[in-house]
C-alpha positions in Angstrom: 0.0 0.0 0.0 1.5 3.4 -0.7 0.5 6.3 1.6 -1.8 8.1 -1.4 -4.4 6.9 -3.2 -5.2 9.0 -6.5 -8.4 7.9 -7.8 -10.8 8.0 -10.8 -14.6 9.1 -10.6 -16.5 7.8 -13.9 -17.3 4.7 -13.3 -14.9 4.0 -10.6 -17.2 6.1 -7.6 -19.5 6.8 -9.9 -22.1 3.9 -11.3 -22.4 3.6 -15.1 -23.9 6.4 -17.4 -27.6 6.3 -16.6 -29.8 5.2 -19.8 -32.6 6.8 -18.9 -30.3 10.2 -18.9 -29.3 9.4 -21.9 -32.3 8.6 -23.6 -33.5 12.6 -22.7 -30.0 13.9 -23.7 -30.3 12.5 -26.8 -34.3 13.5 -27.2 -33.2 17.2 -26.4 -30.4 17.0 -29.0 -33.1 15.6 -31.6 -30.9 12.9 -32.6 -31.8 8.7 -31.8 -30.1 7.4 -28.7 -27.8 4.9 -30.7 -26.9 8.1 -32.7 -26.0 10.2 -29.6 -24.2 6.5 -28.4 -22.0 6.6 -31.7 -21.1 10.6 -31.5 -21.1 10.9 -27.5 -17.0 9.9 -27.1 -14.9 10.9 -30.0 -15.3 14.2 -28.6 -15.3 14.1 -24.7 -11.8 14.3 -24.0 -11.4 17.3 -26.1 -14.6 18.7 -23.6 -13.0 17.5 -20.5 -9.7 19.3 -21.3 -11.4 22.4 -21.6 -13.8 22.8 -25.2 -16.5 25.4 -24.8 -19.5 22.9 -24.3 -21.7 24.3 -27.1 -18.5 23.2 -29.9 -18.8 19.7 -27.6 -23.0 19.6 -28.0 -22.7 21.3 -31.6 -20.1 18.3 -32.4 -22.6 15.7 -31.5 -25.7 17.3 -32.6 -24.2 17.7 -36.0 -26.4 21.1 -35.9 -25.2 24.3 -34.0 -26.6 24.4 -30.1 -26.4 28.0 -29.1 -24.7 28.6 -25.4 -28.5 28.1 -23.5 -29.0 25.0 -25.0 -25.6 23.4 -24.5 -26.0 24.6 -20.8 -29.3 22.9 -19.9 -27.8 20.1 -22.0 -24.5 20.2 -19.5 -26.7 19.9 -16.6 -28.7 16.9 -17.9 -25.9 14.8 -18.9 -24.0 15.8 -15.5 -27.4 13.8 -14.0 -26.2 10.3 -15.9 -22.9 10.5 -14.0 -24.5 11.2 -10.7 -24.7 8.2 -8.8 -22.2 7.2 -6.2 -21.4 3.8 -5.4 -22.0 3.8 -1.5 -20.3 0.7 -1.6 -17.0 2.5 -3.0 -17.3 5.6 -0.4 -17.6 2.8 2.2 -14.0 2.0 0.7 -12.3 4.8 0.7 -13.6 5.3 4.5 -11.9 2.1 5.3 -8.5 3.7 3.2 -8.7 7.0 5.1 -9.2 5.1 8.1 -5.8 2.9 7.7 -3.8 6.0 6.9 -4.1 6.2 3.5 -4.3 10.1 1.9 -6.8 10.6 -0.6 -7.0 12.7 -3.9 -9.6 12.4 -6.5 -8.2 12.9 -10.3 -11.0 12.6 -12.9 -11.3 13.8 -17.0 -14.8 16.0 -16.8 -16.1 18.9 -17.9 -16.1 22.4 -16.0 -19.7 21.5 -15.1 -18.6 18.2 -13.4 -15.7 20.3 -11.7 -18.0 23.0 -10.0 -20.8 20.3 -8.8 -17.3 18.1 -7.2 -17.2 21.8 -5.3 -20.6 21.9 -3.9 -20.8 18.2 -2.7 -20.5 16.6 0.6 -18.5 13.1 -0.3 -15.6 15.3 -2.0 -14.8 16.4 1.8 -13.0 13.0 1.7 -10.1 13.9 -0.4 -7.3 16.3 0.1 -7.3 17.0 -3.5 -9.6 17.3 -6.3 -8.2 17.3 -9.5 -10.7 17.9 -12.7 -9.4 18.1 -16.0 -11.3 21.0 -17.8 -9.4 22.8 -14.6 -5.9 21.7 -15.4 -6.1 21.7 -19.3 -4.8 18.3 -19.6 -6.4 14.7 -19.6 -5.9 11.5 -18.6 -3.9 9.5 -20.0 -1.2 12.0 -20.7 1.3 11.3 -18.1 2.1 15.3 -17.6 -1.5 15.3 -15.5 0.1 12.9 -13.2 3.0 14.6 -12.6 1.2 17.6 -12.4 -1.5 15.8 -9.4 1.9 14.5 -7.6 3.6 17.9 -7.6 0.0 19.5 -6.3 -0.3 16.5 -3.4 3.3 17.3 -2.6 4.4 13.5 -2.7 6.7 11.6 -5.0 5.2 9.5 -7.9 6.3 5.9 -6.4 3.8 7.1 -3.0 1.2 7.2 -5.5 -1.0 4.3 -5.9 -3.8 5.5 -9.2 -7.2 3.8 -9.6 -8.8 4.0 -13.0 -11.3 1.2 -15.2 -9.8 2.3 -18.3 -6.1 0.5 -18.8 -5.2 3.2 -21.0 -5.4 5.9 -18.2 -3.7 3.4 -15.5 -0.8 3.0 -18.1 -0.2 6.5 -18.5 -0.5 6.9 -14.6 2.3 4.0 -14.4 4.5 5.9 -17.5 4.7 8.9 -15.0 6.3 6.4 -12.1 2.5 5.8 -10.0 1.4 2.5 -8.9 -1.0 1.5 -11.3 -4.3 -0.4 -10.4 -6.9 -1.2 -12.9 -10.7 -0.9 -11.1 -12.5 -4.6 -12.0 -15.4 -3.7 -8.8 -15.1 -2.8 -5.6 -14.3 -6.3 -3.8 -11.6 -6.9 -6.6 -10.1 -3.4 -5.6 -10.5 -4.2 -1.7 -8.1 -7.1 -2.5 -5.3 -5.1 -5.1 -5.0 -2.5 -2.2 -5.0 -4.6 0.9 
């Protein structure tokens, strides 16, 4: 166990994309859900480092979405991301209590880094590190070195938590432990 833990938020503390979220995203965009499934990614990492959401919404729409509409868009799609894994906080209670120094590093958009700000769970980590905030995204290794630097550590006390390999590799390329998230109990086991 290293004395930080560095971890992910999609998918990792959050549960997966809600469908029924998606379903209205893609109703308010006009276009058919497996449409708005197809167009939704290319995209997103060029929104989470920092891409005015109405070029990200006028991407996917393949029609332009003036700044109102991208904005009630932003907060409906920040909905499908919304639900924590109790299960996970319960996890990262149990890391805090061992000793273990928490930081939260996730790719999101600016909307996703000012609702991190207003809620309660975030008050577990030291750090929260959103990438519309720092300009760069996972899996470029410079985020990780810039997250280190930031926590004030060195990159071998650094263990990262991601589901996507990519992202743990790039974490591991910048000298970070690397653990790829396969479910809660699975992680309980790679960090104990």
């Amino acid at each position: 166990m290293t004395p930080w833990l560095l971890i992910d938020y999609g998918e990792v503390i959050s549960l997966p994309y809600d469908d029924t979220v998606h379903q209205r995203v893609a109703a308010l965009l006009g276009i058919r859900p497996e449409t708005l499934a197809e167009r939704y990614w290319p995209d997103r990492l060029a929104l989470d480092a920092g891409l005015p959401s109405d070029e990200y919404w006028t991407r996917v729409a393949g029609r332009t979405i003036p700044i109102d509409e991208a904005r009630e868009l932003d907060r409906v799609d920040i909905g499908g991301w919304a639900r924590v894994d109790p299960r996970m906080l319960d996890l990262l209670d149990e890391q805090s209590a061992a000793g273990v120094r928490l930081a939260l590093l996730s790719n999101a958009p600016l909307i996703q880094a000012e609702a991190f700000d207003e809620l309660t769970w975030t008050d577990r980590f030291e750090h929260v590190f959103v990438s519309s905030r720092i300009g760069l995204v996972k899996p470029d290794p410079a985020i990780y070195i810039h997250a280190v630097a930031a926590m004030g550590t060195e990159p071998g006390e650094v263990t990262f938590v991601d589901d996507k390999e990519v992202n743990v590799d790039g974490a591991v390329q910048a000298g970070l432990r690397g653990v790829v998230f396969r479910g809660v109990d699975q992680l309980r086991r790679d960090l104990g």
